[in-house]
N, C-alpha and C positions, 0 to 999 in steps of 0.2 A: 956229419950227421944228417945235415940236410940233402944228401945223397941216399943215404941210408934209407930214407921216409919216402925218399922217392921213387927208390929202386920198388920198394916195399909195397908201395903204392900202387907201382906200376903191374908188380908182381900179383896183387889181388886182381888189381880191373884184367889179367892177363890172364888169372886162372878163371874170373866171372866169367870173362867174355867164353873161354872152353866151356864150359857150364852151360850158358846159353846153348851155344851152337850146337854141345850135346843134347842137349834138349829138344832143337829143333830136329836135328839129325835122327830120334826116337818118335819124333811126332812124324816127321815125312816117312818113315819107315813103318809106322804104324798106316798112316793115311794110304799109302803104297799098298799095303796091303789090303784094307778095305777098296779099293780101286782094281787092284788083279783079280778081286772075288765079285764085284760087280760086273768086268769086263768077262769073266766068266761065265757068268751067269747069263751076259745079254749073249753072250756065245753061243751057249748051252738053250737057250730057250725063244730069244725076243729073233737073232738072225735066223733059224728057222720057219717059225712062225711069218716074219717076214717072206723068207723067201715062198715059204705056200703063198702068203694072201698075193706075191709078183703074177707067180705063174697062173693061181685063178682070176686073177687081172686079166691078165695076158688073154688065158683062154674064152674067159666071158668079154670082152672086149669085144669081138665080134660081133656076138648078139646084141650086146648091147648100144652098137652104135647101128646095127639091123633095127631094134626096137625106135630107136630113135628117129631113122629115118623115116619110119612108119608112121608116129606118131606126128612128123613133118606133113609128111604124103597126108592120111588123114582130116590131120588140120586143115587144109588146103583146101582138101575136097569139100569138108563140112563144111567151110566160107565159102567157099562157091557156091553151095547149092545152098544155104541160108539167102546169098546174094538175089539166085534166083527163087527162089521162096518168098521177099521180102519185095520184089517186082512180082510176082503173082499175085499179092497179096494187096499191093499197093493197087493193081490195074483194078482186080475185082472189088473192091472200096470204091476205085471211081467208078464202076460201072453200076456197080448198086446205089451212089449215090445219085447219078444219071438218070437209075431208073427208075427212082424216089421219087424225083423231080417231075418226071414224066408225068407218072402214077398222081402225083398231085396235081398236075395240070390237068390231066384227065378228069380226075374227079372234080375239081374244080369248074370246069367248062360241064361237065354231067349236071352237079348242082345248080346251076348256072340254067340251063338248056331244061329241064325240071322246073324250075322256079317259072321263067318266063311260060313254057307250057301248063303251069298250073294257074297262073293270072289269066292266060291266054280262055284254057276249055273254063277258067271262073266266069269271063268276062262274056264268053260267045256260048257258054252253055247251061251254067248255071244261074246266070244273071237273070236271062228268059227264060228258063224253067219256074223261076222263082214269080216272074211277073206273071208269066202264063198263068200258074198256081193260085196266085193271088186273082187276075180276073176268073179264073176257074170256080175258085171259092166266094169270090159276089156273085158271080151267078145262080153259083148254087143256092148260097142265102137269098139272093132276090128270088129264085123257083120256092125255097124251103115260104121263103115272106109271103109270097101268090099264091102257092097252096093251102097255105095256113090261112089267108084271108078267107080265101072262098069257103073256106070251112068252118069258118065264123061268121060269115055271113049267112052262110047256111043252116049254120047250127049256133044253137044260144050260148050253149056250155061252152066258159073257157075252163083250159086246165088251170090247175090248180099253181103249175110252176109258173104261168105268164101271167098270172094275177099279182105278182109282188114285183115284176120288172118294170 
């Protein structure tokens, strides 16, 4: 009996496991098929595609490593000539700041050279103009003084303005 249960036993787990394996057998056959219809499809659509964007690859390739070179070439040029752009640039900074320097010196000794000539013609031209001016005008007052006496001595009337002085 206890053969029997066994056999019995063995008979189920032997027809499950058929069961399974059918099972998987309907699922890869299924999957199989969604996979032949895929690989078709990249057949049909994605390896064409491909091979256009190879061969406009291929042919633009040229140009574009023409373009590239250019853009090298280019580069190159415009560093170099910013190089010398930025030495132009630099020289005429020092030179205008050179001529800054100058320019203030200049004026500087101008102000300078001005200043002492202006003490100078105060000192030798206007100092004695001024005294001159000044004995000029006692004179004048001492002549204005001596004419005005003798004109009171000669005459009685004083004016009216030298009565209150």
């Amino acid at each position: 009996m206890d053969l029997t249960i066994f056999i019995a036993v063995t008979a189920a787990a032997v027809v499950l496991q058929a069961c399974v394996m059918l099972g998987m057998f309907l699922a890869v056959r299924k999957s199989g098929a969604k996979v032949e219809a895929l690989a078709e499809e990249i057949r049909t659509k994605v390896i064409p595609a491909a091979e256009t964007v190879h061969a406009l690859l291929i042919e633009v390739r040229p140009k574009i490593e023409t373009a590239v070179a250019n853009v090298s070439e280019s580069t190159t040029m415009i560093r170099e000539q910013l190089q010398r752009i930025d030495a132009t640039v630099s020289d005429i900074v020092d030179r205008s700041r050179l001529q800054v320097i100058r320019a203030d010196d200049l004026v500087s000794r101008t102000l300078d050279k001005v200043e002492e000539t202006t003490e100078i013609v105060h000192q030798s031209v206007i100092s004695p103009v001024r005294q001159i001016s000044g004995v000029v005008r006692g004179l004048t007052a001492a002549l204005e003084y001596l004419t005005h006496a003798r004109r009171r001595t000669g005459d009685v009337t004083v004016p009216q303005d030298e009565m209150f002085i």
